[in-house]
N, C-alpha and C positions, 0 to 999 in steps of 0.2 A: 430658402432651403439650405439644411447643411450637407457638408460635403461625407458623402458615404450613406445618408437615408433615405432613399426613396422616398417619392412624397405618392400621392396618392394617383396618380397620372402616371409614375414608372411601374413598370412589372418586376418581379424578381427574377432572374436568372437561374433555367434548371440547374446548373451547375453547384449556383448558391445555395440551394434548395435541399440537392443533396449533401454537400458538407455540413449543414445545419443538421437534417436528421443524424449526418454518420457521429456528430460531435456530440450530441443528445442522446445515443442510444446507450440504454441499458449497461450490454454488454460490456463497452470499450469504458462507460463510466469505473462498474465493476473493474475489469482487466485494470486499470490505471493505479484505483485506489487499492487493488490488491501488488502492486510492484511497489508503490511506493512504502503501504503498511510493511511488505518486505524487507527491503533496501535499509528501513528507518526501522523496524528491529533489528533485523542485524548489526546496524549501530547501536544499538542500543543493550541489545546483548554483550556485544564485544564492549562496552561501556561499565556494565555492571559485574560481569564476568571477573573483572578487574578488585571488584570488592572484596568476594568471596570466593574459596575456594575449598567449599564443603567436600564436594564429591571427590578432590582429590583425596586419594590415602595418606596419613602425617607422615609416615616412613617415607615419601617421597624426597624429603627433607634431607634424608641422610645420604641420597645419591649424588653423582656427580650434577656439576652446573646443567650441562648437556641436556639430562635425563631430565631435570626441574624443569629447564626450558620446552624442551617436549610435550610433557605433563601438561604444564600450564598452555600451551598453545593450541593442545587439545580440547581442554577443558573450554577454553575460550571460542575453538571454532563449534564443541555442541551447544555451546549456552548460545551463540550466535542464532545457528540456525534452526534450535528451537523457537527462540524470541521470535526470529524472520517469519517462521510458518503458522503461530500464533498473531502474529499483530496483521498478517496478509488475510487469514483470516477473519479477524475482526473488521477489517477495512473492508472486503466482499462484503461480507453479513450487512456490515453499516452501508454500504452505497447502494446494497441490493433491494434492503427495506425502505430505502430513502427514494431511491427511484420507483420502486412500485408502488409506494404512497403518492407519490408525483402523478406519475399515470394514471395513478387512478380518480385522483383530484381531476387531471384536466379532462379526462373523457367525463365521467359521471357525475361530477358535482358540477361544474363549473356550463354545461350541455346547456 
């Protein structure tokens, strides 16, 4: 027997039982991949953000340092967390359809 798997002679632990559903469910799948999808556009905005800077106006150019910095750190914190609440979205949508395909495999096919 190795050490950590029950064999067929042990019980599982309600304790166990429950941490396994709460680590399995839906929800908290969803919730995770939607923080993370977050987290990881926001880097990623504030990444790209860096490339272009369309939506500034070019007359920004001619103002002091100050004002450019402003600008630009503006423009970098929308582009951030636009990217953020698109890719958290995408991350929900993706875990959501991937766990309800799961669920449904293991009740209805697998029965």
């Amino acid at each position: 027997m190795m050490a950590g798997f029950p064999n067929n002679n042990e019980t599982i632990p309600n304790e166990l039982k429950y941490m396994q559903m709460i680590q399995e469910s839906c929800l908290l799948k969803i919730g995770f991949s939607s923080v993370g999808g977050f987290a990881f556009g926001g880097l990623f905005g504030m990444f790209m953000s860096s490339f272009e800077m369309a939506s500034v106006d070019p007359a920004i150019y001619e103002q002091p340092m100050k004002q450019q910095l402003k600008a630009t750190a503006k423009d970098m914190a929308h582009r951030s967390f636009s990217m953020a609440k698109n890719f958290a979205i995408v991350g929900a949508i993706f875990s959501g359809t991937e766990c309800a395909i799961e669920t449904y495999i293991s009740y209805f096919v697998l029965l």
